[in-house]
PDB file of N, CA, C and O in Angstrom:
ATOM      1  N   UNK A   1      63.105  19.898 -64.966  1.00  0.00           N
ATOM      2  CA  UNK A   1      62.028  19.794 -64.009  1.00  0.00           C
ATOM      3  C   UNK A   1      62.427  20.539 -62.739  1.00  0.00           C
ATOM      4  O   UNK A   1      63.577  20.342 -62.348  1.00  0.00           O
ATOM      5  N   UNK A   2      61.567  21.453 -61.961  1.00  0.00           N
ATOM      6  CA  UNK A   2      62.219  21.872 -60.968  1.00  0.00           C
ATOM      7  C   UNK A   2      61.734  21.220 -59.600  1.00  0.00           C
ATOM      8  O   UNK A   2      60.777  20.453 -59.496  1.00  0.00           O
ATOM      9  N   UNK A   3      62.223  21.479 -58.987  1.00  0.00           N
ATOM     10  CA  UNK A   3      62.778  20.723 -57.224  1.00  0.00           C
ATOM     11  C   UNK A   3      61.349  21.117 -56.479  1.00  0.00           C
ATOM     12  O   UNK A   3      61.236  22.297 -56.146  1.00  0.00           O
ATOM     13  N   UNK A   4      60.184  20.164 -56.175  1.00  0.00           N
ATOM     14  CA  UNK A   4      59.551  20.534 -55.309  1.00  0.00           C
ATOM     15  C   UNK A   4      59.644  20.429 -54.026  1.00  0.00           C
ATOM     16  O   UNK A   4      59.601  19.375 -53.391  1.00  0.00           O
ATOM     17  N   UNK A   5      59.834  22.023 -53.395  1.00  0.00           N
ATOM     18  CA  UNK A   5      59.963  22.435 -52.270  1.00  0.00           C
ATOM     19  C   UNK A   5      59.500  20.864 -50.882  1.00  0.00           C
ATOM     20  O   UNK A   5      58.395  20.321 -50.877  1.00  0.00           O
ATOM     21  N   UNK A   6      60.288  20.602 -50.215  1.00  0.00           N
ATOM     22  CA  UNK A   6      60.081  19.552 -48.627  1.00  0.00           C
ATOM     23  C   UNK A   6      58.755  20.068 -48.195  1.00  0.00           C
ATOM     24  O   UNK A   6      58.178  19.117 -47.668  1.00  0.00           O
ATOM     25  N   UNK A   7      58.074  21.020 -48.170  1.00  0.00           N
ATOM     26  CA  UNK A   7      57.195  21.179 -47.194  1.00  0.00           C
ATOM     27  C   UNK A   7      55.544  21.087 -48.688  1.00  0.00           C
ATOM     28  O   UNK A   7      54.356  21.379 -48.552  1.00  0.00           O
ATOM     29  N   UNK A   8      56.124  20.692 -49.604  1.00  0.00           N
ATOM     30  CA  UNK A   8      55.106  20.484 -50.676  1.00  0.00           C
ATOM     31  C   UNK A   8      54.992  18.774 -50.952  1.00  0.00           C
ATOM     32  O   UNK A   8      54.096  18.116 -51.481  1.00  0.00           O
ATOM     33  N   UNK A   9      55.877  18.501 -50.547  1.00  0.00           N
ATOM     34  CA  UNK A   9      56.513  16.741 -51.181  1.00  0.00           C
ATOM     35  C   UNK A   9      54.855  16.121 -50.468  1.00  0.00           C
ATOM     36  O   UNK A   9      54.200  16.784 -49.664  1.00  0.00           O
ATOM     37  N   UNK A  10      54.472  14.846 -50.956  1.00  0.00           N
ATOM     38  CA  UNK A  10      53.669  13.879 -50.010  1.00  0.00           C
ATOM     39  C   UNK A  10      54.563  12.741 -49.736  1.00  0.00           C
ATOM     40  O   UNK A  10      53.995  11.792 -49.195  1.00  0.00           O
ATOM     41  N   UNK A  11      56.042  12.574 -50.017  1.00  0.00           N
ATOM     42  CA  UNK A  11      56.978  11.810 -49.137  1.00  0.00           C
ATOM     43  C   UNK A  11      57.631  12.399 -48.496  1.00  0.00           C
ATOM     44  O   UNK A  11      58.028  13.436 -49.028  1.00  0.00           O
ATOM     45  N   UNK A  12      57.966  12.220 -47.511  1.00  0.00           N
ATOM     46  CA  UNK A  12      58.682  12.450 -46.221  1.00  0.00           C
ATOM     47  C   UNK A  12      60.112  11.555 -46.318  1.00  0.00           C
ATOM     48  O   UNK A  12      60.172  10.328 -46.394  1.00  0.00           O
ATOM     49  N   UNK A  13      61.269  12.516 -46.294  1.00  0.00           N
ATOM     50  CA  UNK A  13      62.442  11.578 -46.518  1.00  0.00           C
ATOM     51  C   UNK A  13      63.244  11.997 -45.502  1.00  0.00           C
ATOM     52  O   UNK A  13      63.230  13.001 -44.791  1.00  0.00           O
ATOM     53  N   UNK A  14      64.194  10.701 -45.589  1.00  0.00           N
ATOM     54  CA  UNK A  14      64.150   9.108 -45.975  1.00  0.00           C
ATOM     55  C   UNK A  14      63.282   8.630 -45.613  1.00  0.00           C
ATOM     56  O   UNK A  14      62.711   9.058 -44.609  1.00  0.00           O
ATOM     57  N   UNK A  15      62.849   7.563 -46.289  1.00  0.00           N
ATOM     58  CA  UNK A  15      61.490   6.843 -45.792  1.00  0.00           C
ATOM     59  C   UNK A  15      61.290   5.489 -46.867  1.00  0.00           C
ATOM     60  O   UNK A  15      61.322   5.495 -48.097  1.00  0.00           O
ATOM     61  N   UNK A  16      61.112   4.539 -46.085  1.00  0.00           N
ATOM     62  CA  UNK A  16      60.976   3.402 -46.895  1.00  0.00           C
ATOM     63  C   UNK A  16      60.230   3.300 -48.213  1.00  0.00           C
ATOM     64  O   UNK A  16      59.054   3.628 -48.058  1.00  0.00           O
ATOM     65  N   UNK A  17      60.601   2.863 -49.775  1.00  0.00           N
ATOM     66  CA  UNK A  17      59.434   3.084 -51.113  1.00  0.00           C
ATOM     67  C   UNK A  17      59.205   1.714 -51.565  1.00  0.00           C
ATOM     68  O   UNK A  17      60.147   1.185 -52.156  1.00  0.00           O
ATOM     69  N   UNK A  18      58.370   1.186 -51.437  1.00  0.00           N
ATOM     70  CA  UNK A  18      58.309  -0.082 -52.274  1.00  0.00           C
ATOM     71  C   UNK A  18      58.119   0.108 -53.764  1.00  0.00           C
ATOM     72  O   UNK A  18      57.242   0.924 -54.048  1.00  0.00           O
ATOM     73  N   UNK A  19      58.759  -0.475 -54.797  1.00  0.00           N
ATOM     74  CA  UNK A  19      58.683   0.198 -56.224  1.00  0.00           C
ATOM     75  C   UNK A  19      58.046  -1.546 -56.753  1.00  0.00           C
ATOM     76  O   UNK A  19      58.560  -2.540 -56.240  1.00  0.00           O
ATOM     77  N   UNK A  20      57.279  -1.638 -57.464  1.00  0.00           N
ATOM     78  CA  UNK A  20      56.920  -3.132 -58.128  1.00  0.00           C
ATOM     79  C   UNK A  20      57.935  -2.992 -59.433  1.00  0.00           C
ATOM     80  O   UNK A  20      58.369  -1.939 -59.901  1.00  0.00           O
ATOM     81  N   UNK A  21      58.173  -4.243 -59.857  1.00  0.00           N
ATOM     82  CA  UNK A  21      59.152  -4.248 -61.304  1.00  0.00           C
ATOM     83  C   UNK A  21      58.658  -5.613 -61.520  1.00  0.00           C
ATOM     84  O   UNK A  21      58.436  -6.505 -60.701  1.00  0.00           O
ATOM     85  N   UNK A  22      58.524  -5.586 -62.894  1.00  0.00           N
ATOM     86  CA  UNK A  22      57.766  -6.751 -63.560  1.00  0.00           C
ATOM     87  C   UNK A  22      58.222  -7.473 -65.272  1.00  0.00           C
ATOM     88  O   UNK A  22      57.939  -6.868 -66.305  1.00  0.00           O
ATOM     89  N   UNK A  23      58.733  -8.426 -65.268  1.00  0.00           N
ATOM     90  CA  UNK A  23      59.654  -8.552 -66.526  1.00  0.00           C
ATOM     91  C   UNK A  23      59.220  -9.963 -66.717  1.00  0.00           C
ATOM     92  O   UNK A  23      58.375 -10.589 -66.076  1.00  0.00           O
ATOM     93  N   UNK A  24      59.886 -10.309 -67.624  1.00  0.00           N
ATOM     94  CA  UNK A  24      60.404 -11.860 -68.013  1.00  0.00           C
ATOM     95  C   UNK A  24      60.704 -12.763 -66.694  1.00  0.00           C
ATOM     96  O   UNK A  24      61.402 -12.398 -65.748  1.00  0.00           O
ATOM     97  N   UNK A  25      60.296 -13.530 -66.769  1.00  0.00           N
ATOM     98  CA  UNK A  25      61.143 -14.513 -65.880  1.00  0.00           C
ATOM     99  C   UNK A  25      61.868 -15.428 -66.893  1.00  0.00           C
ATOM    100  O   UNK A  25      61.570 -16.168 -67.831  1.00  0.00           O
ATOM    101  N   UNK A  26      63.233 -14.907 -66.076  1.00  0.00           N
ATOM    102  CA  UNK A  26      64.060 -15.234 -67.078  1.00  0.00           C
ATOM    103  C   UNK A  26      65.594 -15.383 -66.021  1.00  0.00           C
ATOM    104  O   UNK A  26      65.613 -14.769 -64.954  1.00  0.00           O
ATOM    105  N   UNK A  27      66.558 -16.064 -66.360  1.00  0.00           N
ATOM    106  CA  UNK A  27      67.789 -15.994 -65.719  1.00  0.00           C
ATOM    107  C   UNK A  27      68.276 -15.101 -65.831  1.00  0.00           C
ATOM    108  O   UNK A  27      68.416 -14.593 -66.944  1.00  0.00           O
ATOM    109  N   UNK A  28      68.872 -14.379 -64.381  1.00  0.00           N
ATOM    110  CA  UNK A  28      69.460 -12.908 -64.186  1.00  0.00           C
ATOM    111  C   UNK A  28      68.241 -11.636 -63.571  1.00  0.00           C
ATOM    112  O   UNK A  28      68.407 -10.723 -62.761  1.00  0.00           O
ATOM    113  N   UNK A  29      66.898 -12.102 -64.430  1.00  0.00           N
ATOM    114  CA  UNK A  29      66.414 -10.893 -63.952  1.00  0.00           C
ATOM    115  C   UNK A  29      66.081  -9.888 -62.283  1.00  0.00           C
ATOM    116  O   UNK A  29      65.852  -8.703 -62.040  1.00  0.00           O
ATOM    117  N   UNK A  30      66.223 -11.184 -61.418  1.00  0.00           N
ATOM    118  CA  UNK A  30      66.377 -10.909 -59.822  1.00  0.00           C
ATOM    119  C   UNK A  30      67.465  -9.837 -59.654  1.00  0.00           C
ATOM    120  O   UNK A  30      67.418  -8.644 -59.355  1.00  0.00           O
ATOM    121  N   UNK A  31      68.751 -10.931 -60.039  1.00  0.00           N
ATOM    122  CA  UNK A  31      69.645  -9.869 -60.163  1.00  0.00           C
ATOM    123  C   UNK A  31      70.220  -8.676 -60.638  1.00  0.00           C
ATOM    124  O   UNK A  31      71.152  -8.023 -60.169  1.00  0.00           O
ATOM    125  N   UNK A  32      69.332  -8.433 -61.926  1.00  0.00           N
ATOM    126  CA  UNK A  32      70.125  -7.236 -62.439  1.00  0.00           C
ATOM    127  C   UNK A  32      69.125  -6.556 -61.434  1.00  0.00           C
ATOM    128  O   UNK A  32      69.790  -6.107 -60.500  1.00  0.00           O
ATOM    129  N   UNK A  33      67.794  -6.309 -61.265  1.00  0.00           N
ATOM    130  CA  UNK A  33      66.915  -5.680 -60.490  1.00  0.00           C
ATOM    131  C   UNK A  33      68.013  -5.596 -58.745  1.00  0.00           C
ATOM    132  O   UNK A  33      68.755  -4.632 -58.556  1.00  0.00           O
ATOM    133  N   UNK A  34      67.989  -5.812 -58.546  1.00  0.00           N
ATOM    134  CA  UNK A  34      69.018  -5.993 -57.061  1.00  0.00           C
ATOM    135  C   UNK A  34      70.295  -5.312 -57.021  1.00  0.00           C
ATOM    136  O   UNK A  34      70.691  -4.831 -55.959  1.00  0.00           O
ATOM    137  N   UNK A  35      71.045  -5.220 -58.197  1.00  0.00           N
ATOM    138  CA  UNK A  35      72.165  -4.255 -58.539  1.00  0.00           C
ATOM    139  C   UNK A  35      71.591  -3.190 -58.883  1.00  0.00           C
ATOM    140  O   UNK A  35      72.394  -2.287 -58.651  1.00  0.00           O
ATOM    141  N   UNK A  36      70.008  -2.482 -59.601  1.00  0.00           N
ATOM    142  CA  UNK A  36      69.905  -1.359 -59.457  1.00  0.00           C
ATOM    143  C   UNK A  36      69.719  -0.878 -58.567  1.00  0.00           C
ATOM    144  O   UNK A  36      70.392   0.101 -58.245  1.00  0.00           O
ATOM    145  N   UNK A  37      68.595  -1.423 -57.686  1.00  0.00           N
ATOM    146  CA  UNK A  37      68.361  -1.126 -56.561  1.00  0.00           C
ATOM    147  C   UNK A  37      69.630  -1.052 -55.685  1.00  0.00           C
ATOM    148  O   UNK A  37      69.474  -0.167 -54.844  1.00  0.00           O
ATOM    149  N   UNK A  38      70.768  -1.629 -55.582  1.00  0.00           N
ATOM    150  CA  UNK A  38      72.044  -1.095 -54.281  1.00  0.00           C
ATOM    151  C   UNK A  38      72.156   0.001 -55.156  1.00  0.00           C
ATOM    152  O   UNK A  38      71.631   1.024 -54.716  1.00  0.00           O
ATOM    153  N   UNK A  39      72.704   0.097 -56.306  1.00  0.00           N
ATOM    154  CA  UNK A  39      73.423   1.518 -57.040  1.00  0.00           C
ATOM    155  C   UNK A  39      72.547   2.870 -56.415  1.00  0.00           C
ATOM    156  O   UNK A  39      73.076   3.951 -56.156  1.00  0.00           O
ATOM    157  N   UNK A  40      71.325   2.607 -56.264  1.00  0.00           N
ATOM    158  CA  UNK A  40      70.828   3.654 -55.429  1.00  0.00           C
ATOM    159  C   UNK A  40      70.206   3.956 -54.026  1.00  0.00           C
ATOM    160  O   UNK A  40      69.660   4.915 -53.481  1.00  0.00           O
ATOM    161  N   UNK A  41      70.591   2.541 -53.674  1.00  0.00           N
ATOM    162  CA  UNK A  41      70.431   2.425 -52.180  1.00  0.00           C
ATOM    163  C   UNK A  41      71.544   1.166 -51.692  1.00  0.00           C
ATOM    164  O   UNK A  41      71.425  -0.042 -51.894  1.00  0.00           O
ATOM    165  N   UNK A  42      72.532   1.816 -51.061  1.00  0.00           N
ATOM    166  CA  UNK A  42      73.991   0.898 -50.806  1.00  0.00           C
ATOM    167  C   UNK A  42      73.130   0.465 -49.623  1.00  0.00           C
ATOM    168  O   UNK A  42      72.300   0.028 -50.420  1.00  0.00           O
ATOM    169  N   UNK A  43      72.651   0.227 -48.594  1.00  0.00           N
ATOM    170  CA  UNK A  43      72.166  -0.276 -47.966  1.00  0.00           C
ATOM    171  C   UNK A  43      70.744  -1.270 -48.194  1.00  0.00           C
ATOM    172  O   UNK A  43      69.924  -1.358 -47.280  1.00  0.00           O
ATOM    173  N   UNK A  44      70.524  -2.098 -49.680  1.00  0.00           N
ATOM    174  CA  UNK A  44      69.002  -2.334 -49.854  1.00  0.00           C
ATOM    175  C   UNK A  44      70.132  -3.863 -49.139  1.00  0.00           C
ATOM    176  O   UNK A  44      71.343  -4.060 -49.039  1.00  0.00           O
ATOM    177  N   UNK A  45      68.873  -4.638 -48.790  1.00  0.00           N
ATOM    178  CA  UNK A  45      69.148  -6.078 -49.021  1.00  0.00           C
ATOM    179  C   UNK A  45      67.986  -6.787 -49.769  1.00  0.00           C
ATOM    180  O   UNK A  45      66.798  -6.507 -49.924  1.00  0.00           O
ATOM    181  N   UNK A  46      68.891  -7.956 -50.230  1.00  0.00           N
ATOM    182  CA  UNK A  46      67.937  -8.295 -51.087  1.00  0.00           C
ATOM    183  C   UNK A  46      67.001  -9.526 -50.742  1.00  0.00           C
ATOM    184  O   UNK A  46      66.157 -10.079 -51.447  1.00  0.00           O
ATOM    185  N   UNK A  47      67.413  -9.792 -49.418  1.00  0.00           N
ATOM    186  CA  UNK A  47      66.616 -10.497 -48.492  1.00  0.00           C
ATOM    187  C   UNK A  47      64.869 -10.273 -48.731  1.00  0.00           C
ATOM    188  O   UNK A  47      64.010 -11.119 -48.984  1.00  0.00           O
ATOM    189  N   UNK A  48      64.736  -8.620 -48.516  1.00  0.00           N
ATOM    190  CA  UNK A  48      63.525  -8.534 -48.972  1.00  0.00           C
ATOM    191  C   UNK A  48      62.796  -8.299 -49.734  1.00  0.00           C
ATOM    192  O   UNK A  48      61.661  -7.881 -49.509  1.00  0.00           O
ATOM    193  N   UNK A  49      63.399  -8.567 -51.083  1.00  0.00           N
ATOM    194  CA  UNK A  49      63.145  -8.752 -52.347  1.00  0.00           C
ATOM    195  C   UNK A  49      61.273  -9.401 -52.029  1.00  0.00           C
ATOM    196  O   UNK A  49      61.247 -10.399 -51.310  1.00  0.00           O
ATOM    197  N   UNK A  50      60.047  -8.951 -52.454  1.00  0.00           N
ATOM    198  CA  UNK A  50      59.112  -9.933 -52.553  1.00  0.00           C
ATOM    199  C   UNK A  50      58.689 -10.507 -53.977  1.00  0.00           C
ATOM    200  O   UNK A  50      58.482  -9.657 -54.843  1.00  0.00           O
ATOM    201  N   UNK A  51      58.558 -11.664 -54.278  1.00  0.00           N
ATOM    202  CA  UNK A  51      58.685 -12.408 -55.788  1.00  0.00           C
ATOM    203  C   UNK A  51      57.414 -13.045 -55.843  1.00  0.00           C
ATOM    204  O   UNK A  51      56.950 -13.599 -54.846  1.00  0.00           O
ATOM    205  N   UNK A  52      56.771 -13.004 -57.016  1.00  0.00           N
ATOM    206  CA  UNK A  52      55.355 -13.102 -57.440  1.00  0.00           C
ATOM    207  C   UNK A  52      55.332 -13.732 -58.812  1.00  0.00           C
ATOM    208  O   UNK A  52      55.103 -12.919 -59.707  1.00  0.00           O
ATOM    209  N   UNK A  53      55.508 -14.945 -59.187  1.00  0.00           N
ATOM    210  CA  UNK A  53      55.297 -15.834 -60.626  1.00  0.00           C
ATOM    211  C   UNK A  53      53.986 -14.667 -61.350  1.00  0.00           C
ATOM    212  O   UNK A  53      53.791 -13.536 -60.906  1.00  0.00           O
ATOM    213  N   UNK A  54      53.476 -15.077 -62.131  1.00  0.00           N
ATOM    214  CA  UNK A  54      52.474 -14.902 -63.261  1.00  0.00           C
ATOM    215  C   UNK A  54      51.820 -16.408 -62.735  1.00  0.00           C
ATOM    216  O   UNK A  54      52.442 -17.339 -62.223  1.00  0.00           O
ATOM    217  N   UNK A  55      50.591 -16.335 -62.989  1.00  0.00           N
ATOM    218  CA  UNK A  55      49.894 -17.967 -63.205  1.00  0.00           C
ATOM    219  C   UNK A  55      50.679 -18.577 -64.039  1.00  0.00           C
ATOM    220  O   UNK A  55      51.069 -19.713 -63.770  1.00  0.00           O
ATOM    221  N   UNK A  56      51.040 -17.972 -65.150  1.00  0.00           N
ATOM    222  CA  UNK A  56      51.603 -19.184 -66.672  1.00  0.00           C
ATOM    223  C   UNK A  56      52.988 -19.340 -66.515  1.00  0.00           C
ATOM    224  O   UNK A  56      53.544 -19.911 -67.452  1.00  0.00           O
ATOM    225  N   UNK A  57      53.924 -18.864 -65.267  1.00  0.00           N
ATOM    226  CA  UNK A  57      55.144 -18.278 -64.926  1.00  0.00           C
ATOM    227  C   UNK A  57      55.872 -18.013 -66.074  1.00  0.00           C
ATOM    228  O   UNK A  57      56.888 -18.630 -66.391  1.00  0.00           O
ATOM    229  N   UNK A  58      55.377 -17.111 -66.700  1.00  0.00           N
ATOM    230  CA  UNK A  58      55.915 -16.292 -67.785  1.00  0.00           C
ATOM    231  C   UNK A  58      56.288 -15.218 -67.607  1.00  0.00           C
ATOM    232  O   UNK A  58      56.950 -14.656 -68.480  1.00  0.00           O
ATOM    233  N   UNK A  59      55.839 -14.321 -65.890  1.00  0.00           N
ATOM    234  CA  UNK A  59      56.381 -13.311 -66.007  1.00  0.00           C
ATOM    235  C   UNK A  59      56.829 -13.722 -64.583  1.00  0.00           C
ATOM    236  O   UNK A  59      56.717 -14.822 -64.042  1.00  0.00           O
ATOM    237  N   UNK A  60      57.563 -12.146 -63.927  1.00  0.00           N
ATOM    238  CA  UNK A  60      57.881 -12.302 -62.436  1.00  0.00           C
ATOM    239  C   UNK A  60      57.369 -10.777 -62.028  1.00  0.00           C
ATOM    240  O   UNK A  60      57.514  -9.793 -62.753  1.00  0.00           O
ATOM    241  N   UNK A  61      56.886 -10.779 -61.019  1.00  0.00           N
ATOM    242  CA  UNK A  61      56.726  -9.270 -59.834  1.00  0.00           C
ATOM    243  C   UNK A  61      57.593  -9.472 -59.438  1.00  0.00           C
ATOM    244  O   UNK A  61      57.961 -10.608 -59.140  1.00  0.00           O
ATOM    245  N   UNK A  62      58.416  -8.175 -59.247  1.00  0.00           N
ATOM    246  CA  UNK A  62      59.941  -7.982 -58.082  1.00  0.00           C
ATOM    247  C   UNK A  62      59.173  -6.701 -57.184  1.00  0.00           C
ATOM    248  O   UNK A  62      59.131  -5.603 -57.739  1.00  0.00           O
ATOM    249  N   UNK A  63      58.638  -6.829 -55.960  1.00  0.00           N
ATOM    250  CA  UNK A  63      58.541  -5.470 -55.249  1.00  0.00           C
ATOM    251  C   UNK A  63      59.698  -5.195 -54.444  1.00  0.00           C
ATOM    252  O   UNK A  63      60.041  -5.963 -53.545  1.00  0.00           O
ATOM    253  N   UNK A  64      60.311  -4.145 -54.719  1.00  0.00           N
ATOM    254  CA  UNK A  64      61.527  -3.984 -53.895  1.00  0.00           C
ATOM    255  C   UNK A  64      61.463  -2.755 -53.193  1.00  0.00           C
ATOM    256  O   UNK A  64      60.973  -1.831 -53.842  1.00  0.00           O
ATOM    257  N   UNK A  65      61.757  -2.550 -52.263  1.00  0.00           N
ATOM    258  CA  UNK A  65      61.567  -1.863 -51.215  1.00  0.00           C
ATOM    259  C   UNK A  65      63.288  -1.109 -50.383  1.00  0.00           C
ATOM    260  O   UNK A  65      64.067  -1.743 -49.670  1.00  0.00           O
ATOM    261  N   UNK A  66      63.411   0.344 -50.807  1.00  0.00           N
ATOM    262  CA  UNK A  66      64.594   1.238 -51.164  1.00  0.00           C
ATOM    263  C   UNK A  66      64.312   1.965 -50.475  1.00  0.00           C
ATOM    264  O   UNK A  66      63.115   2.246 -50.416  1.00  0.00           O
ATOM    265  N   UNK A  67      65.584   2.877 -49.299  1.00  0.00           N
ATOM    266  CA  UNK A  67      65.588   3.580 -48.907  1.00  0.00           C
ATOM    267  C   UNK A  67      65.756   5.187 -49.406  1.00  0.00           C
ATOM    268  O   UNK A  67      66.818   5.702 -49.756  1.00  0.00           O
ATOM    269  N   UNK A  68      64.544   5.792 -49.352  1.00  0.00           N
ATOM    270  CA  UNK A  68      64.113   7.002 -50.680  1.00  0.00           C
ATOM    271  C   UNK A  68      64.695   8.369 -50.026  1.00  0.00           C
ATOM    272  O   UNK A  68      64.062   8.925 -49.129  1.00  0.00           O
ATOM    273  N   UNK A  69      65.699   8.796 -50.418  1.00  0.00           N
ATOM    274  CA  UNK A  69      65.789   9.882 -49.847  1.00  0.00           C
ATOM    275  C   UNK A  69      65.800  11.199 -50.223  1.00  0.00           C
ATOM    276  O   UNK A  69      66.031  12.139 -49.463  1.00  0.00           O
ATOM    277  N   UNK A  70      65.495  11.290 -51.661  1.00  0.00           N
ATOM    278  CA  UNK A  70      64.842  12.271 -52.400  1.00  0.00           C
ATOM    279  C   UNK A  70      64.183  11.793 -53.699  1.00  0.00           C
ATOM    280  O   UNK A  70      64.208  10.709 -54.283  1.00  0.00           O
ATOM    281  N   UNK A  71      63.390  13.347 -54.039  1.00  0.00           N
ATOM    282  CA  UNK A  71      62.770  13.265 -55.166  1.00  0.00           C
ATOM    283  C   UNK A  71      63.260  12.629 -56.395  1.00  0.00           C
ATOM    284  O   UNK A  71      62.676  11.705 -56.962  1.00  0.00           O
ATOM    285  N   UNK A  72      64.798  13.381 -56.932  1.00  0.00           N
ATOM    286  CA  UNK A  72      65.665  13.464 -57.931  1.00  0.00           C
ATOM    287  C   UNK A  72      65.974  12.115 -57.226  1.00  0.00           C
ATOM    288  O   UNK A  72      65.994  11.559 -58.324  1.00  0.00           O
ATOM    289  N   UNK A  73      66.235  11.083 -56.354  1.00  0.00           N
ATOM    290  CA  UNK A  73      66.616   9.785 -56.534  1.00  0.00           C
ATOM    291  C   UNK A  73      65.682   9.143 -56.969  1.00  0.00           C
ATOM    292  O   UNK A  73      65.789   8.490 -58.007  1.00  0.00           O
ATOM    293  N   UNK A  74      64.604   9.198 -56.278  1.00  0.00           N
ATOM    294  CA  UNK A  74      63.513   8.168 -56.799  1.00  0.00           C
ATOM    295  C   UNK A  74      63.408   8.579 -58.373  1.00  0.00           C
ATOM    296  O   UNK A  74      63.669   7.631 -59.114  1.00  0.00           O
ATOM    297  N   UNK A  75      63.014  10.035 -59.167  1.00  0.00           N
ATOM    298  CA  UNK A  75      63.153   9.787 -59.981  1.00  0.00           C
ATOM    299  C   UNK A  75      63.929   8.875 -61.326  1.00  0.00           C
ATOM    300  O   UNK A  75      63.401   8.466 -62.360  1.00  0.00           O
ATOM    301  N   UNK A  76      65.399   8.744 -60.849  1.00  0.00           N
ATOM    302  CA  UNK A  76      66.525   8.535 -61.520  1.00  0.00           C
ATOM    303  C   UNK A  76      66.181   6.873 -61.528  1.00  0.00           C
ATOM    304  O   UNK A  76      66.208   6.228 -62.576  1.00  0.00           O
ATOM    305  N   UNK A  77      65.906   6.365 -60.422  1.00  0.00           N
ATOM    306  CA  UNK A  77      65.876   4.903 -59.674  1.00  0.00           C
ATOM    307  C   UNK A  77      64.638   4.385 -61.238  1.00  0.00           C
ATOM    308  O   UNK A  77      64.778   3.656 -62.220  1.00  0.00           O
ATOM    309  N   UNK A  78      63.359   5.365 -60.622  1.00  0.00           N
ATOM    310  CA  UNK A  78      62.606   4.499 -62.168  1.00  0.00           C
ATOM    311  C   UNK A  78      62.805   5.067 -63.223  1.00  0.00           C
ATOM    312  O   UNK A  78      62.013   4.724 -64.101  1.00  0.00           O
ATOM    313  N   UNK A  79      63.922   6.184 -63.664  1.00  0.00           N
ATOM    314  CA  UNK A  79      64.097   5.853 -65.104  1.00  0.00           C
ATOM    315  C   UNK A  79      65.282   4.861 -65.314  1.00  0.00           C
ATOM    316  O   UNK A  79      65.689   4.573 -66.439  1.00  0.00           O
ATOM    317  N   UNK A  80      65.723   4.440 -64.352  1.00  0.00           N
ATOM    318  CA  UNK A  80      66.611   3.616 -64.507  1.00  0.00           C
ATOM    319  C   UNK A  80      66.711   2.603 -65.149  1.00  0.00           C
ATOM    320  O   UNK A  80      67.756   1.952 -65.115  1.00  0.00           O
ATOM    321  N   UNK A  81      64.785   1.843 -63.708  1.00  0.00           N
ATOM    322  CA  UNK A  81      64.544   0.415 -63.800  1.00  0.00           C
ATOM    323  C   UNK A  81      63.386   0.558 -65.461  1.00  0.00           C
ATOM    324  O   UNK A  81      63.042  -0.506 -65.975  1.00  0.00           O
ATOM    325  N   UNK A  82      63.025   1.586 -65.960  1.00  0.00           N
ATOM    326  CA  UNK A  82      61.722   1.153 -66.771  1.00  0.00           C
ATOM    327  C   UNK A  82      62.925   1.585 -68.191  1.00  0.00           C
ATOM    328  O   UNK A  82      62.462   1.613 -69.331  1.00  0.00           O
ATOM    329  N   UNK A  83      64.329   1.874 -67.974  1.00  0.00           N
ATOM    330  CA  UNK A  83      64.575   1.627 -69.391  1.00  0.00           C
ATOM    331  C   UNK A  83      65.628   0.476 -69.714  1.00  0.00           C
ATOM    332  O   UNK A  83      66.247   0.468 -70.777  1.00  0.00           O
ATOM    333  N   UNK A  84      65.821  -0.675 -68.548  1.00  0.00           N
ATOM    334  CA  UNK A  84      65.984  -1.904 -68.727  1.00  0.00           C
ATOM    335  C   UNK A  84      65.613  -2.557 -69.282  1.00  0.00           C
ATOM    336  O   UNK A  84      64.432  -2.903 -69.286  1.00  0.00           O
ATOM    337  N   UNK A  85      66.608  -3.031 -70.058  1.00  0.00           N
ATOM    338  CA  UNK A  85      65.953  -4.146 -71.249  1.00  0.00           C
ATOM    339  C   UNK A  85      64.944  -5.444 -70.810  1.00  0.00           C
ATOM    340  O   UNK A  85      64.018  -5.986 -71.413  1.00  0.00           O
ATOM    341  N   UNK A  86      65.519  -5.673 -69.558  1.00  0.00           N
ATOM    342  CA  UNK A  86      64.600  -6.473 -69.071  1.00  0.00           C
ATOM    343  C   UNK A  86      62.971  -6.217 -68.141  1.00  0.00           C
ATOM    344  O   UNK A  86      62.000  -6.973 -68.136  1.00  0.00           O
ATOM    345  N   UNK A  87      63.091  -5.285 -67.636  1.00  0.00           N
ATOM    346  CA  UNK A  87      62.158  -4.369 -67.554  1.00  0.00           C
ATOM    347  C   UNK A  87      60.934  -4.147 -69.071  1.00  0.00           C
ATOM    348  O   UNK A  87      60.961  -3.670 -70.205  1.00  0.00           O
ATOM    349  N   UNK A  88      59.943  -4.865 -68.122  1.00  0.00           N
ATOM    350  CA  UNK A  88      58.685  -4.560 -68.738  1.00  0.00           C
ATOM    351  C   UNK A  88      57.513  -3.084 -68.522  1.00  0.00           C
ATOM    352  O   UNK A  88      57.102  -2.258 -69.338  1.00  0.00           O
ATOM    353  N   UNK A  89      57.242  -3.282 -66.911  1.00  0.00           N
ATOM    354  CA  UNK A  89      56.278  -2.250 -66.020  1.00  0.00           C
ATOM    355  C   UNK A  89      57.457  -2.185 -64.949  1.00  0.00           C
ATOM    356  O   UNK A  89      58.254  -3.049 -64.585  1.00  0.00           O
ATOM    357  N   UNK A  90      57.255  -0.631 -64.508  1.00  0.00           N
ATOM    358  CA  UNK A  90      57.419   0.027 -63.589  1.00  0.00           C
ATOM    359  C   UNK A  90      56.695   0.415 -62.651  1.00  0.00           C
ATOM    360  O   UNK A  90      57.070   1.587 -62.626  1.00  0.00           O
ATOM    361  N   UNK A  91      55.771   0.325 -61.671  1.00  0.00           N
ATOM    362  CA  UNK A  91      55.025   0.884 -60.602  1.00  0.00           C
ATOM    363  C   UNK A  91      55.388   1.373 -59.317  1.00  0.00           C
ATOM    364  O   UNK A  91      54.525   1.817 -58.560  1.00  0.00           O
TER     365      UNK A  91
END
């Protein structure tokens, strides 16, 4: 894939990304989501993790919110999180 040019991008980096992640609720899944997210942002906390049950709490929303500082990261970040086993949706 090639590198679209900074003055083509519609993000502006660094710049805050909120990414949604949506799985099982299940033990661990906060956390493994929270270790991807530092691996590509050593500065995330997970303080602001925002968490969202399902009505039937069968599933969980994780919106996590990463400091984006390029294309090729964000890319890498959701092929990261959408080929987690626990990982359902990526948005």
């Amino acid at each position: 894939m090639r590198e679209i040019p900074p003055e083509q991008s519609l993000i502006e980096y660094p710049s805050a990304f909120p990414i949604k992640v949506m799985g099982a609720q299940v033990e661990g899944f906060d956390a493994a989501i929270v270790a991807i997210a530092r691996r590509f942002d050593p500065g995330f906390d997970p303080a602001t993790v925002e968490r969202r049950p399902s009505k039937a709490g069968n599933y969980l929303g994780l919106t996590i919110t990463v400091t984006a500082t390029s294309r090729a990261q964000l890319d890498e970040l959701y092929r990261t999180l959408s080929t987690h086993p626990m990982v359902k949706v990526v948005l």
